[in-house]
N, C-alpha and C positions, 0 to 999 in steps of 0.2 A: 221418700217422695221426691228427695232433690234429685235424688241419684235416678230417679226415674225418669226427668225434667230431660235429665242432663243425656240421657240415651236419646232422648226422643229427640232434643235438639241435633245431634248426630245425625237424626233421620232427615232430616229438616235442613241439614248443611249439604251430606252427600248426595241431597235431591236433584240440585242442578247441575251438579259434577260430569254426569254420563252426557249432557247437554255441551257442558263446557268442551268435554275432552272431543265430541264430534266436530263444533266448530273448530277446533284445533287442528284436527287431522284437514279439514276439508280444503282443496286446493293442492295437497301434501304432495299426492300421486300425480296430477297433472303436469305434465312434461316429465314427470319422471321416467317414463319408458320403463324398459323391463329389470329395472333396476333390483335386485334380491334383497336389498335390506326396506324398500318401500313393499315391497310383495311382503315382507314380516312385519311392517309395521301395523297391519291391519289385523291381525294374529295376536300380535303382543294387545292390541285396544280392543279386540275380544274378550280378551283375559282381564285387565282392565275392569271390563265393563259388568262381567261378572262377580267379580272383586267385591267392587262397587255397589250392586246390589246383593250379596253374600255380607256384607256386614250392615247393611239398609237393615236388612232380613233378621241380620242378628238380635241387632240395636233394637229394632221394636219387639221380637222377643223378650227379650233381657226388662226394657221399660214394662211391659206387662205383667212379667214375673213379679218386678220389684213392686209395682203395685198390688199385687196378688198377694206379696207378704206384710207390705205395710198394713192392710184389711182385716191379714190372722191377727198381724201381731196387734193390733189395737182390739179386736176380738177380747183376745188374751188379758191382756192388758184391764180390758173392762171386767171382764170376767172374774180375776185376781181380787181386783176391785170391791166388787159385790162378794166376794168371801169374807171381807175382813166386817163387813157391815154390822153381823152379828156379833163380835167379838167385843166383849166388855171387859173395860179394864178397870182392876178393883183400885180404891184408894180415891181420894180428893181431886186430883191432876196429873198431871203428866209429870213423872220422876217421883212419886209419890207412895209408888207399889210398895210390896211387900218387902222390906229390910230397908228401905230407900230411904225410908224417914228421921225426925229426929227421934234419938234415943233407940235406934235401931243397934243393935250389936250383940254380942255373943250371949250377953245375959237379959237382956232384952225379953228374949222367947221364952226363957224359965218364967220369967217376973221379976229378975235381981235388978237394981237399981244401981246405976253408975255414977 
């Protein structure tokens, strides 16, 4: 579930990013005239911005998946659970099973006495 958190927070950081990087550019081009590296620089902040939301995209994938499995696995989990419900364990207590006890040993199970 953290790691689920932790995606989404991603979504949640890169959200004002594409915002940022436009005030950034803006003004860039102006007087720059037909300058070839400002004619790329709106190219490269295409690519950028695609980026941008390509891993937005991802991140809240991945967050949904990860809650998707935290849901089986606790499923599972309870499920497991509810198997052992019926299972009786023989003896007094816990470490108490069968050979566990005092006077438990090889001769024991005959009836010889140690």
């Amino acid at each position: 579930m953290r790691a689920a958190g932790g995606a989404e927070g991603l979504v949640a950081h890169l959200g004002p990013v594409k915002a940022e990087l436009g005030r950034a550019h803006q003004g860039l081009t102006a007087g720059g005239g037909e300058l070839s590296a400002l004619a790329e620089l709106g190219t490269v902040r295409d690519s950028w911005e695609r980026r941008i939301e390509t891993a937005r995209d991802e991140c809240r994938s991945l967050a949904g998946k990860l809650r998707a499995v935290t849901a089986t696995q606790s499923e599972v989990n309870e499920a497991v659970k509810g198997s052992f419900d019926g299972v009786r364990v023989a003896g007094p207590g816990p470490g108490s099973g069968p050979g566990l006890g005092p006077g438990a040993g090889a001769g024991a199970a005959s009836g010889e006495k140690s």
